[in-house]
C-alpha positions as CSV (number, residue, x, y, z in Angstrom):
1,X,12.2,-38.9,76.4
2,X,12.8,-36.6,79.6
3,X,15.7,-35.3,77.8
4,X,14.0,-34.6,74.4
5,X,11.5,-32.8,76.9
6,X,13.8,-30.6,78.4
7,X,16.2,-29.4,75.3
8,X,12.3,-28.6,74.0
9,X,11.5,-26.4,76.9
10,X,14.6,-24.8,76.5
11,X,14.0,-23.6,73.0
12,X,10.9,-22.4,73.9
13,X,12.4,-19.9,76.4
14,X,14.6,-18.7,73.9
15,X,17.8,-20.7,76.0
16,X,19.3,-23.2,73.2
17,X,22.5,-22.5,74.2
18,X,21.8,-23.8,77.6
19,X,21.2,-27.3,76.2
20,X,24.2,-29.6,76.4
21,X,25.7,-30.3,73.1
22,X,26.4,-34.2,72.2
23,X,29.9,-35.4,72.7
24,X,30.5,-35.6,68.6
25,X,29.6,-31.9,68.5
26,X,32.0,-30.8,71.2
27,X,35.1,-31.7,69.5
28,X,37.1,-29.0,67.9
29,X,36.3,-28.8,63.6
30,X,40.0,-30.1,63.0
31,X,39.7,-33.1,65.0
32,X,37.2,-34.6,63.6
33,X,37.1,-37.2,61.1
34,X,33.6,-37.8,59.6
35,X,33.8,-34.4,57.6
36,X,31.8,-34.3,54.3
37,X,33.2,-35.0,50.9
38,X,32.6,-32.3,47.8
39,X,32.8,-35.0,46.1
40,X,29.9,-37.2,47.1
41,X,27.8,-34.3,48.6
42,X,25.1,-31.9,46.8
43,X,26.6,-29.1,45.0
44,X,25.7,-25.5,47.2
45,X,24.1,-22.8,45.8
46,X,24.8,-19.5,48.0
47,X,22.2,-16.5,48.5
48,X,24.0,-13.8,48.5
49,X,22.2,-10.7,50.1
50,X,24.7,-7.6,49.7
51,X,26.5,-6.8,52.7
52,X,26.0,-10.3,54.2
53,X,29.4,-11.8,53.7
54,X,28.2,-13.2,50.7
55,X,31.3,-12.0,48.7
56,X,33.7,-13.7,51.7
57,X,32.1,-16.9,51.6
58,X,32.6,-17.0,47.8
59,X,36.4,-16.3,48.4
60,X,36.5,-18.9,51.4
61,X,34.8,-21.5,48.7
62,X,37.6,-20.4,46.3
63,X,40.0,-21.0,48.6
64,X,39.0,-23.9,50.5
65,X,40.5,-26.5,47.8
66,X,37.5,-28.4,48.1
67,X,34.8,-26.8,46.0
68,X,34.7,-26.3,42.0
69,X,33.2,-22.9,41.6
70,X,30.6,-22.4,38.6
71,X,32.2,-21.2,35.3
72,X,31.8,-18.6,33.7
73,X,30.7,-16.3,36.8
74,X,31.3,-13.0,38.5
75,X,32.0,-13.2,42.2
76,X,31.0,-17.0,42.5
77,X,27.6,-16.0,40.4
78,X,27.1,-18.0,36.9
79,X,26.9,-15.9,34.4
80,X,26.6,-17.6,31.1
81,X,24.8,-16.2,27.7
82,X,21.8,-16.9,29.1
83,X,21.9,-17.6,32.8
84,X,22.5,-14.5,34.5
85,X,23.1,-15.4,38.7
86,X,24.7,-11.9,39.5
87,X,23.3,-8.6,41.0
88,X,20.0,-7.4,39.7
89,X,20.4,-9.6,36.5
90,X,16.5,-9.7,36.0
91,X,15.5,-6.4,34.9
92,X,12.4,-8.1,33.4
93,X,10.2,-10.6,35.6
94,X,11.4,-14.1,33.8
95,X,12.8,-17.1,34.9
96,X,16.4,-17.8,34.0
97,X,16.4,-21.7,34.5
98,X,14.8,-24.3,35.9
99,X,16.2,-26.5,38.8
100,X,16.5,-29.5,36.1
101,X,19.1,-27.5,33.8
102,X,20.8,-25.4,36.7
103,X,22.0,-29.4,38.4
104,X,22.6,-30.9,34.5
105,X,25.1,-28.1,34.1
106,X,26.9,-28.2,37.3
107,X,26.9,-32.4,37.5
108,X,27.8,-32.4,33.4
109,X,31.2,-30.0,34.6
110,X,32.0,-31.2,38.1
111,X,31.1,-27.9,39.5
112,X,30.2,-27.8,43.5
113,X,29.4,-24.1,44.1
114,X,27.7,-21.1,42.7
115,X,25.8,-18.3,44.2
116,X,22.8,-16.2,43.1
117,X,22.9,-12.6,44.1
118,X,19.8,-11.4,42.8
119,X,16.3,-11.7,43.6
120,X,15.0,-15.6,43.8
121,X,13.0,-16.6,41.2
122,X,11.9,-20.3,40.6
123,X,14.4,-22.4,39.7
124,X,16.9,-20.7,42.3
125,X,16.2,-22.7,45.5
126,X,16.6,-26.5,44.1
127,X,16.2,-29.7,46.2
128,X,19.1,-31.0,43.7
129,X,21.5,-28.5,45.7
130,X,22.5,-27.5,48.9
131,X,20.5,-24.3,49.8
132,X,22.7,-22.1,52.1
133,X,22.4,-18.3,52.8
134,X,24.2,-16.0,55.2
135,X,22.2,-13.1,57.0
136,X,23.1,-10.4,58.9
137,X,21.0,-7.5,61.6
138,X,19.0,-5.7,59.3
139,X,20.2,-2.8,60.6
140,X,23.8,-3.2,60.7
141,X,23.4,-4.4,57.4
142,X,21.9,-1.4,56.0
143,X,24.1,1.0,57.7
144,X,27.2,-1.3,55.9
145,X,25.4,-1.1,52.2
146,X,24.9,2.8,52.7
147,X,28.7,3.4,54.0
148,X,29.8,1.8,50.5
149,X,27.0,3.2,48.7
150,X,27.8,6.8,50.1
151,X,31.4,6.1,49.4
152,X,31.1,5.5,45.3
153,X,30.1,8.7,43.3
154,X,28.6,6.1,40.5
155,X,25.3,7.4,39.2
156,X,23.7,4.3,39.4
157,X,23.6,3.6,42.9
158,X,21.3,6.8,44.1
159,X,18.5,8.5,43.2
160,X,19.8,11.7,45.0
161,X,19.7,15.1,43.0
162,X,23.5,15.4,42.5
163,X,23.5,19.0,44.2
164,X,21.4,17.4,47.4
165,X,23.5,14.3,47.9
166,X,25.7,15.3,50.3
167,X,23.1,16.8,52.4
168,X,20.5,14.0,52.5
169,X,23.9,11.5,53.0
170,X,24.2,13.3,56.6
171,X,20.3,13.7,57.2
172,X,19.9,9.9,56.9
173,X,23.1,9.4,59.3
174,X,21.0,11.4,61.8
175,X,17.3,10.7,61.1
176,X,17.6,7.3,59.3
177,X,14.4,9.1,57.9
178,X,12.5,7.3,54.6
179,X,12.6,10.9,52.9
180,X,16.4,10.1,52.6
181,X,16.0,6.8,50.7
182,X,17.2,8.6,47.4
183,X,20.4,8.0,49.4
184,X,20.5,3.8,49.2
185,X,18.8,2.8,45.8
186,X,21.0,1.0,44.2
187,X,20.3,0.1,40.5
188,X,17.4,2.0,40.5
189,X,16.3,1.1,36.7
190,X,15.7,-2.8,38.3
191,X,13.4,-1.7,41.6
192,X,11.7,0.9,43.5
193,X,14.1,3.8,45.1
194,X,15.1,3.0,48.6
195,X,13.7,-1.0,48.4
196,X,17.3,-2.1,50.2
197,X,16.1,0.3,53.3
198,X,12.5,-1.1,53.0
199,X,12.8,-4.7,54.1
200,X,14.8,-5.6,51.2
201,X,15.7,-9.6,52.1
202,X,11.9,-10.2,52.3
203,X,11.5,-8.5,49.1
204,X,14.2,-10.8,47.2
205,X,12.5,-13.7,48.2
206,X,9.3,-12.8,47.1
207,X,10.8,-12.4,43.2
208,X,11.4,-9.8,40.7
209,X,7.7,-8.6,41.7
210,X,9.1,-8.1,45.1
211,X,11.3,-5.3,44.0
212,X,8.5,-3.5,42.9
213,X,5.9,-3.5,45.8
214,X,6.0,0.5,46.8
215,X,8.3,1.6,49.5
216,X,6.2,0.8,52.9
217,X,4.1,-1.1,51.5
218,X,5.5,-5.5,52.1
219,X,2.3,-7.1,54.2
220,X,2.6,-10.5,56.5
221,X,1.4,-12.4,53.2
222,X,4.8,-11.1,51.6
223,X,6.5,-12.3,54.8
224,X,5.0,-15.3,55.1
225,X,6.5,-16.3,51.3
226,X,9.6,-15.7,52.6
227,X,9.5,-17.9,55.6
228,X,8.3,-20.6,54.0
229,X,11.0,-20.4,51.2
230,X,13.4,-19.7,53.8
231,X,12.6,-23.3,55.2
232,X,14.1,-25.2,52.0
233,X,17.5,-23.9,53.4
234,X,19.9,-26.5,54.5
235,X,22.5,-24.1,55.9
236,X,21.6,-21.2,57.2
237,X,24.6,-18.8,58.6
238,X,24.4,-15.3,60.7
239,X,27.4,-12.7,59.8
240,X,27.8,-12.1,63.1
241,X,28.6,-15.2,63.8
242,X,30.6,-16.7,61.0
243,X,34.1,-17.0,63.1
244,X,32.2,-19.1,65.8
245,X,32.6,-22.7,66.7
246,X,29.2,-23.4,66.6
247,X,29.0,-21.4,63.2
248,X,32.2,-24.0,62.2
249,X,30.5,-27.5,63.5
250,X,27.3,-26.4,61.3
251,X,29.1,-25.9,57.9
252,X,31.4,-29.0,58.9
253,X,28.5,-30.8,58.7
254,X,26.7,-29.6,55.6
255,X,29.7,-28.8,53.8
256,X,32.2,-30.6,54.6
257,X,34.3,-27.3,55.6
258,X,34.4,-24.1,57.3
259,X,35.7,-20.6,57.4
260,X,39.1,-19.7,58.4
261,X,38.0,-15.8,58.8
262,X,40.8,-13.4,58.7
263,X,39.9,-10.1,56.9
264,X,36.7,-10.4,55.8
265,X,36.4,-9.4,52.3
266,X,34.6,-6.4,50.3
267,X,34.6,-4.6,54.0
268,X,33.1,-0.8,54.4
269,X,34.9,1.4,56.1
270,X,33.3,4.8,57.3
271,X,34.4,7.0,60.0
272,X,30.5,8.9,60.4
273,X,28.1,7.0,62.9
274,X,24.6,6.6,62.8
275,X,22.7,8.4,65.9
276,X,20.4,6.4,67.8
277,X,17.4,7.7,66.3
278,X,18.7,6.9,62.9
279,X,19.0,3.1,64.1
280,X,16.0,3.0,65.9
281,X,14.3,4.7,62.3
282,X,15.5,2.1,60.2
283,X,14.9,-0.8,62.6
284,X,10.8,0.1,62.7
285,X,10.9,0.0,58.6
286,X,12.4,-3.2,58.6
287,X,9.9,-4.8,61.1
288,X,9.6,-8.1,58.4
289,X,12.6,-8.4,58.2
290,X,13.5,-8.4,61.8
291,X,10.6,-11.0,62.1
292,X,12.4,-13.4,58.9
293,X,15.8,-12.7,60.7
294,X,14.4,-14.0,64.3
295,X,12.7,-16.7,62.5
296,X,16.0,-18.1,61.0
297,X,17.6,-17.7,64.2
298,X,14.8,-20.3,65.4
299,X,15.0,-22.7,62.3
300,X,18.8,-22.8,63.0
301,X,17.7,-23.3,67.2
302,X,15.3,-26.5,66.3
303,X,17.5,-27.6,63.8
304,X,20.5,-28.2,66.7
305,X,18.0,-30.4,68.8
């Protein structure tokens, strides 16, 4: 009891790393014998928020010779006739299955893995699957999105008057200013413009609706959905950390392998930095999600007890 006392205390003061790990945990990922089977675990079904490493951890899955990836699908996202798992799929607020027919289909074809990379709607996060989800600092994540985004002259991922872009591309590199959001609104038919600078993962969790609230205007009721959705998670991974041994134990454990991180793939690459202000901009906007992302680093924390 004096130990369960103290490792307590020590997540309370923000210090988890301080506790000492068992003697089962210390032992390097390819020593150890009890890992997971695909075959008599859950199937996983991914989250995939853009520019989370959700596109690597579908290749790592591909690659891993252990999991069966849903088929048909785009980028580890089922995309059937009528199930649509991939990137802003839902122009309409519906449901595309139910947790019932989502687990028939992948138990009926052996399948072990698929991602949704859309908004989450019900029938998404399943207690018939593994739940795992990969975030990232909402800022470093932004600043990622909008170096691709600014990158790809396809009309459908700003709002920007065509004669203005360039311009309001180097204004939000110095202000990270909300007047700039023309600049990162991706499929802009599906949501408002700018909802991936305005807390966007608390948005997807609160549905298609979510996409939709006005820019600036999420509340803590919208965050407090998310939280509580965000507790049905079984696996819940940080980019930042992905090549990490503790990052490796964790998805030993739940998945019965980890990643081997080389190049990481669908990278940006962008020689322009952000200013300070621009960072310290964005970071106020995305105060929810700042609060969800410290609150999954505490799930994960409690969870290591």
């Amino acid at each position: 009891m004096a130990r369960m006392a103290l490792r307590f205390c020590l997540v309370v003061l923000g210090l988890v790393t301080l506790c000492t790990p068992s003697a089962a945990s210390e032992r390097r990922p390819e020593d150890r014998k009890d890992l997971l089977s695909t075959t008599t675990r859950k199937p996983v079904m991914f989250t995939h928020i853009h520019k989370s490493a959700g596109t690597t951890m579908c290749e790592a899955a591909r690659s891993s010779g252990k999991e069966r990836v849903v088929k048909p699908m785009q980028n580890c996202n089922w995309k059937g006739e009528d199930i649509k798992d991939d990137f802003y799929s839902s122009a309409m607020d519906r449901e595309w299955t139910d947790c019932k027919t989502r687990y028939e289909y992948f138990s009926k074809n052996g399948y072990t893995w698929g991602a949704i990379e859309r908004e989450l709607q019900d029938g998404d996060i399943c207690p018939q699957f593994l739940n795992a989800i990969s975030l990232r600092d909402p800022v470093d994540r932004i600043i990622s999105l909008f170096d691709q985004i600014s990158e790809n002259q396809s009309p459908h991922v700003t709002t920007c008057d065509e004669k203005e872009r360039k311009q309001m591309i180097q204004a939000f590199r110095e202000t990270g200013g909300e007047e700039c959001k023309c600049t990162i609104s991706e499929h802009k038919e599906y949501a408002i413009e700018g909802s991936q600078l305005d807390n966007y993962i608390t948005r997807i969790f609160n549905g298609q609706k979510g996409l939709l609230i006005p820019f600036g205007q999420l509340n803590q009721t919208h965050l407090e959905v998310a939280k509580t959705k965000l507790k049905s998670y079984d696996l819940i991974l940080f980019t930042e950390e992905l090549n990490s041994p503790n990052t490796a134990r964790a998805m030993d454990a739940v998945l019965g392998w980890h990643v081997d991180l080389g190049e990481r793939a669908n990278p940006s690459h962008s020689e322009h930095a952000f200013t300070q202000k621009a960072r310290e901009n964005i970071r106020k906007m995305n105060r929810f999600d700042y609060e969800l992302y410290d609150f999954a680093k505490m799930l994960k924390a409690w969870r290591a007890l």
